[in-house]
C-alpha positions in Angstrom: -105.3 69.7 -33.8 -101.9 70.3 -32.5 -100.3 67.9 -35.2 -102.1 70.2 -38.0 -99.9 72.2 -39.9 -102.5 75.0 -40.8 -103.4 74.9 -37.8 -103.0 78.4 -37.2 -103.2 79.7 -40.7 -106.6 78.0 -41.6 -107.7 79.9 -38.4 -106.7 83.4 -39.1 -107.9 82.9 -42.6 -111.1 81.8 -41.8 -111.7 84.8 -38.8 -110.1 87.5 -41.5 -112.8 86.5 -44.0 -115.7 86.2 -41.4 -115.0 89.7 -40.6 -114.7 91.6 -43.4 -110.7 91.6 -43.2 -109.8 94.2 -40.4 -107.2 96.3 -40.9 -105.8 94.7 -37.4 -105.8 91.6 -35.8 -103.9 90.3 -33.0 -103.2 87.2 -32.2 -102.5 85.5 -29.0 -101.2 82.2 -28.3 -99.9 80.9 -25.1 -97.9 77.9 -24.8 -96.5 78.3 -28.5 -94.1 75.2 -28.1 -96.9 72.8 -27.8 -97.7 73.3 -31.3 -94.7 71.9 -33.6 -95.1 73.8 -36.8 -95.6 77.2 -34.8 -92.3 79.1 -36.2 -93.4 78.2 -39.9 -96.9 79.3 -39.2 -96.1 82.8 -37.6 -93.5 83.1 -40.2 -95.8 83.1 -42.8 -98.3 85.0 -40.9 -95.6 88.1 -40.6 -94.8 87.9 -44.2 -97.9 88.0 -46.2 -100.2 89.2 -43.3 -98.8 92.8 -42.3 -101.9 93.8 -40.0 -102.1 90.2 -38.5 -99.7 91.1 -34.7 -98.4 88.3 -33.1 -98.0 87.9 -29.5 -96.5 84.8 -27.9 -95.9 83.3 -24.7 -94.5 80.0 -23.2 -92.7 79.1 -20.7 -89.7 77.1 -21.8 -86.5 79.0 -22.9 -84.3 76.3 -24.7 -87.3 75.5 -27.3 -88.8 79.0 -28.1 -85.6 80.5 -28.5 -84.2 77.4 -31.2 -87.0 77.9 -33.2 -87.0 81.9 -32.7 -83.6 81.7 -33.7 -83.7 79.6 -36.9 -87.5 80.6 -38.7 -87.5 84.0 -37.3 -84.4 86.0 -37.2 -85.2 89.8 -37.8 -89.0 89.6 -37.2 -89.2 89.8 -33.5 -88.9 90.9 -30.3 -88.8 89.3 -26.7 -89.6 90.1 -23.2 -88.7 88.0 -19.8 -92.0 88.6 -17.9 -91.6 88.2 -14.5 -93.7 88.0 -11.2 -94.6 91.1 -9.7 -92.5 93.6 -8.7 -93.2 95.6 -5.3 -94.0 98.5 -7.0 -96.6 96.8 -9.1 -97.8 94.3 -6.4 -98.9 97.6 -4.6 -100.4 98.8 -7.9 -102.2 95.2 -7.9 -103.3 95.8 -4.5 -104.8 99.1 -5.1 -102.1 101.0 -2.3 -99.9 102.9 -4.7 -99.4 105.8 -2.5 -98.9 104.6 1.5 -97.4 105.8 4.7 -93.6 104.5 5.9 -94.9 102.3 8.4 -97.9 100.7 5.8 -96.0 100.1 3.6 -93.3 98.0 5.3 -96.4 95.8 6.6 -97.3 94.8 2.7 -93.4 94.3 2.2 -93.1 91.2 4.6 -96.7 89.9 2.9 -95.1 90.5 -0.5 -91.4 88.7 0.6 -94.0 86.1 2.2 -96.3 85.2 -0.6 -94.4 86.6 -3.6 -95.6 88.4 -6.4 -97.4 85.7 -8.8 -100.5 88.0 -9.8 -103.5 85.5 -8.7 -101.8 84.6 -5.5 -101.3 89.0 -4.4 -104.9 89.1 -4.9 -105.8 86.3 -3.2 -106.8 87.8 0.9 -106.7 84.0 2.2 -103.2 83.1 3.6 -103.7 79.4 3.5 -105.0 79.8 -0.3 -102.2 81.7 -1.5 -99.9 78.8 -0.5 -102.1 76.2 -1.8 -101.6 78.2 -5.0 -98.3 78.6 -4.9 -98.0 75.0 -3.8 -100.1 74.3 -7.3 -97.8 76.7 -9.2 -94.8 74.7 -8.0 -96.2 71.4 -9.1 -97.3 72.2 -12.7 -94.4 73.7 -13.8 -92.0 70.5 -12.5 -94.3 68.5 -14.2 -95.4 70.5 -17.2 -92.2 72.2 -18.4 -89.4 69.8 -16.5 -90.5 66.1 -16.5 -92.9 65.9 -19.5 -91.3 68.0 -22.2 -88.1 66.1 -21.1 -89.6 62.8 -21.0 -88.0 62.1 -17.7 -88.7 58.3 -16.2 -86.9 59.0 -12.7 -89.7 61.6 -11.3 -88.4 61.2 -7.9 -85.0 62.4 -8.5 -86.4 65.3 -9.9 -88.7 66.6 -7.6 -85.7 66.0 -4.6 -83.4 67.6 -6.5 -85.5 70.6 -7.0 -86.4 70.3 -3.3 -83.0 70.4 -2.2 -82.0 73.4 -4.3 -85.5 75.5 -3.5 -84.3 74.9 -0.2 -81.3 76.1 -0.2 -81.2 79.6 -2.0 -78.3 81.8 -1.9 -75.8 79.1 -1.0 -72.9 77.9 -2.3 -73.6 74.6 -4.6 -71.8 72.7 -7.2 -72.6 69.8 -8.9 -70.3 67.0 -7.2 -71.3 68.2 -4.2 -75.6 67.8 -5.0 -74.6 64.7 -6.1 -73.4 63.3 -3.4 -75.7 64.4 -1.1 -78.7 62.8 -3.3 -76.7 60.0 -4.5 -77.8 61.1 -8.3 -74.7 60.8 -11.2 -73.2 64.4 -11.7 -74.2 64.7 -15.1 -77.5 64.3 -14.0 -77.4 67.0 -11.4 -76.2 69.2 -14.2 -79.0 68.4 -16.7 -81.7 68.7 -14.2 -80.3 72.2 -13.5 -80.6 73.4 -16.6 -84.2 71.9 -17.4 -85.4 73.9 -14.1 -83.6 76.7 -15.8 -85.2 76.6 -19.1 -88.4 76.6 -17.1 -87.7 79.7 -15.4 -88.2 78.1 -12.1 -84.5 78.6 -11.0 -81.6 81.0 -11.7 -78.0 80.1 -11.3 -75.3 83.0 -10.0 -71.8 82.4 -10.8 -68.6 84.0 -9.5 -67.4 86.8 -11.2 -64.0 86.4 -12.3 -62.3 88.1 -15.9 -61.3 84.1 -16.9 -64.8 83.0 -18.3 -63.5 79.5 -17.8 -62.7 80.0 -14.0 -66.3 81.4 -13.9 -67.9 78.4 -14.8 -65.6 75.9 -12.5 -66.3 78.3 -9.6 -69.2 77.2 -7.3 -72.4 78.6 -8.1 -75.2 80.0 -6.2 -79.1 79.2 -6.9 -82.1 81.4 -6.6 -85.3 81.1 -7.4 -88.2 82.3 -9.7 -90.7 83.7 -6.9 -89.7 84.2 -3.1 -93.6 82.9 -2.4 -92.6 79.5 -4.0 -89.4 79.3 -2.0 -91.6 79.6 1.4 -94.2 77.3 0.4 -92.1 74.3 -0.9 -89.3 74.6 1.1 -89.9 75.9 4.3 -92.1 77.3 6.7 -91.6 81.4 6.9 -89.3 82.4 9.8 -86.8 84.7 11.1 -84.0 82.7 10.5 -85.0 82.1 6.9 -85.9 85.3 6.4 -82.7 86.7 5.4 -82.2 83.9 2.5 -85.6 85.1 1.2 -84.9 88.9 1.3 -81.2 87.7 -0.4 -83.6 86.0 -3.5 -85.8 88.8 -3.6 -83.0 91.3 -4.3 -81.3 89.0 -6.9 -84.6 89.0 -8.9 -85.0 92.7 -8.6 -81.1 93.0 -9.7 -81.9 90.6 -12.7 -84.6 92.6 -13.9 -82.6 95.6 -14.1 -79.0 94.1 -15.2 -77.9 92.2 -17.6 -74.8 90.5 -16.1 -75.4 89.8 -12.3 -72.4 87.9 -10.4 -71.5 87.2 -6.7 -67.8 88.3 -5.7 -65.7 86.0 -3.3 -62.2 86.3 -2.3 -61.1 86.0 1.3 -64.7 87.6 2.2 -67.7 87.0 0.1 -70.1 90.2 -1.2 -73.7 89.1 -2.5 -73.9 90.6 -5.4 -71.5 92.8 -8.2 -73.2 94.3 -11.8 -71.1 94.3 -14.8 -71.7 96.4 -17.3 -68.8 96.5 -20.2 -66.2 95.5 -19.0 -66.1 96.8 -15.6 -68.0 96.1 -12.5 -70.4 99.0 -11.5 -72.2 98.1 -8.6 -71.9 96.2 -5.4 -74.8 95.2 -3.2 -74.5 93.3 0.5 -78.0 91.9 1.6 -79.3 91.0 5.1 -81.8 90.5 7.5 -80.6 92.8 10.3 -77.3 94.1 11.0 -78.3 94.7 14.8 -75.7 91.6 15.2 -72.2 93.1 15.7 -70.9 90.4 14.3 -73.2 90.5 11.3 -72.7 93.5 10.8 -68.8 93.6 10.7 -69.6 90.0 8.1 -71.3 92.7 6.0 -69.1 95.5 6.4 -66.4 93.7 5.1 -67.2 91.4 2.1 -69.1 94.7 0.8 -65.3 96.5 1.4 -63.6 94.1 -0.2 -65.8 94.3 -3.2 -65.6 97.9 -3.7 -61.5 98.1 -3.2 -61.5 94.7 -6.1 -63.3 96.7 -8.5 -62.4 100.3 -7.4 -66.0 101.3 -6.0 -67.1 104.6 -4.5 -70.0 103.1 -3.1 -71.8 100.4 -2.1 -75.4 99.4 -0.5 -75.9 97.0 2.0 -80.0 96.2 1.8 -81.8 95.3 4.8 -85.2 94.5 5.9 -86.2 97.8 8.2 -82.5 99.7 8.8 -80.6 102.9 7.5 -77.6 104.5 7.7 -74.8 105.8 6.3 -71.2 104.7 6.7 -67.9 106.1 5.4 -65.2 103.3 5.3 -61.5 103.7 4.1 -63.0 106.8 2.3 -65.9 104.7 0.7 -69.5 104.9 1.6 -71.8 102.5 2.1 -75.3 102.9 1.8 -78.1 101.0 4.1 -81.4 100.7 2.9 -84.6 99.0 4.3 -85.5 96.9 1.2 -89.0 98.6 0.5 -87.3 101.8 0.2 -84.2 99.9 -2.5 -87.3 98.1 -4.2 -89.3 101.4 -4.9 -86.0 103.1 -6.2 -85.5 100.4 -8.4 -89.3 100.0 -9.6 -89.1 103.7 -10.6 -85.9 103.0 -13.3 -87.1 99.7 -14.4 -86.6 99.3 -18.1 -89.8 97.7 -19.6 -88.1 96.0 -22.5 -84.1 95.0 -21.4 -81.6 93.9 -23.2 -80.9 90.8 -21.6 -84.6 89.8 -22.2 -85.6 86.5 -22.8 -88.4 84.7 -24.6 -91.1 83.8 -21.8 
């Protein structure tokens, strides 16, 4: 039915008539790029149908937004929707309104498990990573390999092991490559397909050449923290940090448009650019109970506020506070929970950055 043109038209038609032509009628479709002659149909629909609303969703970028782009220019809006955030994953779990201490226990579940909606409802442990395990395989076979019509499965689904596995590190493509013994321009496409599905996110160095930008190595992060733990490793302290670092860039992404990582001779997690000028600096780790750690922190955070003439800057941490003044600039540390709640409440539904989902 698919391969029918009036698919969609010969539907509405027939469900207007039926029922007395309602002033209203909205229409939901999910999956939109699976049927072909979609943008002509909702083009059509918008034009001569003014009470007929449409509201679509798929889930990969490259295709939705070439035909958005060509059949619907001026008659839409879009919207990245993505997993929960913690202030909504408490909503979900009916515990809005909770004590320090509580409330820091449903943190590490939500870093754990993520924030996919069926798997923060879900009480068994073991189920929620048999979901997430699920998740994980459909969309590497239902939005990578089969709208791609990719033969070699198996480098796929190493490649996107390796780089699940390996979230908030360095990468570039030579370097993938020779690890899995895959042609560079192979890495490179495989990237952006995992891209397009929204199962991966790529950080790049923020520089003021755009061309240094994209020859600098890159960082990779991924869509759901609960994915990352049940693919790619078993949860643990030492891995804990890395998740914690993925959960803040997807918090950051939510809220920002541009999101970079700085690195000269020290390295600071994240910057924001707004304009033309960097605006924000953010440092992320587990503990910083390490003196070592913490003086790692201290100073890639530092360097990042004198590059771009910062007043301030937050170092995000799983449980600590503080406050430090530091060649007359303060930095700010914050138990994640407490950062994630502060960001929940100035979280713009509709950003300009969004994407079609």
């Amino acid at each position: 039915m698919a391969d029918d043109p009036a698919l969609i038209s010969g539907l509405v038609e027939e469900y207007l008539v039926s029922h007395g032509n309602p002033e209203r009628l909205y229409l939901c479709i999910d999956e939109v790029q699976n049927y072909h002659y979609w943008p002509y149909a909702i083009k059509t629909l918008y034009d001569t149908k003014r009470g007929v609303k449409c509201i679509l969703t798929g889930s990969t970028s490259s295709t939705l937004q070439k035909d958005i782009s060509a059949r619907l220019s001026g008659r839409y809006f879009s919207c990245a929707i993505y997993p929960l955030s913690f202030p909504e994953f408490l909503q979900f779990r009916g515990n809005s309104e909770l004590p320090l201490i509580e409330m820091r226990q449903y943190f590490s579940s939500y870093l754990k498990y993520g924030g996919y909606p069926r798997v923060v409802l879900e009480e068994n442990c073991d189920l929620k990573l048999q979901i997430l395990k699920n998740y994980y395989e459909t969309i590497y076979l239902k939005d990578i390999i089969l709208p791609n019509r990719l033969r070699n499965n198996s480098d796929v689904v190493n490649l996107l092991y390796y780089l699940i596995s390996n979230v908030g590190n360095l990468y570039s493509y030579n370097n993938i490559a020779d690890a899995l013994h895959i042609a560079v321009n192979t890495v490179r496409e495989y990237i952006e397909y995992a891209e397009d599905a929204y199962l991966l996110y790529t950080l790049m160095k923020f520089d003021y050449s755009v061309k240094k930008q994209i020859a600098n190595p890159k960082k990779i992060y991924a869509l759901d923290t609960g994915l990352v733990n049940a693919v790619s490793f078993a949860f643990s302290e030492n891995r804990g940090g890395k998740l914690l670092e993925n959960l803040v860039f997807l918090t950051l992404k939510r809220n920002y448009s541009e999101v970079f990582y700085h690195k000269e001779k020290y390295e600071c997690d994240f910057v924001i650019k707004e304009g033309l000028a960097i605006i924000k600096a953010f440092q992320v780790t587990q503990s910083l109970k390490n003196p070592e750690t913490k003086k790692r922190e201290v100073r890639g955070l530092n360097e990042a506020m004198g590059a771009y003439g910062l007043e301030e800057g937050i170092i995000i941490t799983e449980e600590e506070s503080d406050t430090l003044v530091i060649d007359g600039k303060t930095i700010h540390i914050m138990p994640a929970c407490d950062w994630l709640m502060t960001m929940g409440e100035h979280q713009n539904e509709f950003p300009e950055h969004s994407e079609v989902v």
